[in-house]
N, C-alpha and C positions, 0 to 999 in steps of 0.2 A: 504494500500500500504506500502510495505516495505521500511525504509532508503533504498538508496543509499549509499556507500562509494565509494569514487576516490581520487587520488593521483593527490597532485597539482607536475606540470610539474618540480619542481625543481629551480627554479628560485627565485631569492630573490630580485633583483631589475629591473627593468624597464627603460629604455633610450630610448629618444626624441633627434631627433635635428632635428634642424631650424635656420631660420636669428636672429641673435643677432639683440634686440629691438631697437628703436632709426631708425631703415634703411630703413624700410617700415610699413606703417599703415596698411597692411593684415598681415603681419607676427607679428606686436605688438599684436591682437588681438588673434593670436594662442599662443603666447608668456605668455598673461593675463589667455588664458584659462589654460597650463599646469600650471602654478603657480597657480590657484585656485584649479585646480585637486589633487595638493597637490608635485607637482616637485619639485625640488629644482636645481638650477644653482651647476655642475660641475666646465664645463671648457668650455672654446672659442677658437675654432681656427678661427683667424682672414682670412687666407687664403686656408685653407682646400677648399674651394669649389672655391675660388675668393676674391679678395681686395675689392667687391661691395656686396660681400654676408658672411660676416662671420659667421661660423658655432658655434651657440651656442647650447653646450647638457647638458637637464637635465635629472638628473635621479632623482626614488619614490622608496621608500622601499614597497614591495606586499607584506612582510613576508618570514617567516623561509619555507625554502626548503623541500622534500621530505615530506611534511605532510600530513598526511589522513585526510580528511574530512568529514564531512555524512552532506548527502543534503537531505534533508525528501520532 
């Protein structure tokens, strides 16, 4: 079978948002998963969604954009 080549979509990072941790024990454990996945904390907006929800986003570097790849 022959490689494969494809073009990654061009994208270089990745962004999450969710409830800034501390507010709810379902949203801490989605919170623990992206920061294992490898996320990093941005920024907070306290009331982007609500003063009972504030909206924390991280983003992940995926890599350098426009790159061929070969998938075998």
């Amino acid at each position: 079978m022959m490689p494969m080549k494809k073009w990654r979509l061009g994208y270089t990072y990745s962004q999450v948002k969710t409830v800034k941790m501390g507010h709810y024990k379902e949203y801490d454990i989605t919170n623990h998963f992206y920061i294992s996945m490898g996320y990093k904390e941005l920024e907070c907006f306290p009331t982007l969604w609500d003063e009972w929800n504030p909206c924390q986003i991280y983003i992940k570097y995926i890599g350098e954009k426009n790159k061929m790849i070969i998938c075998e």
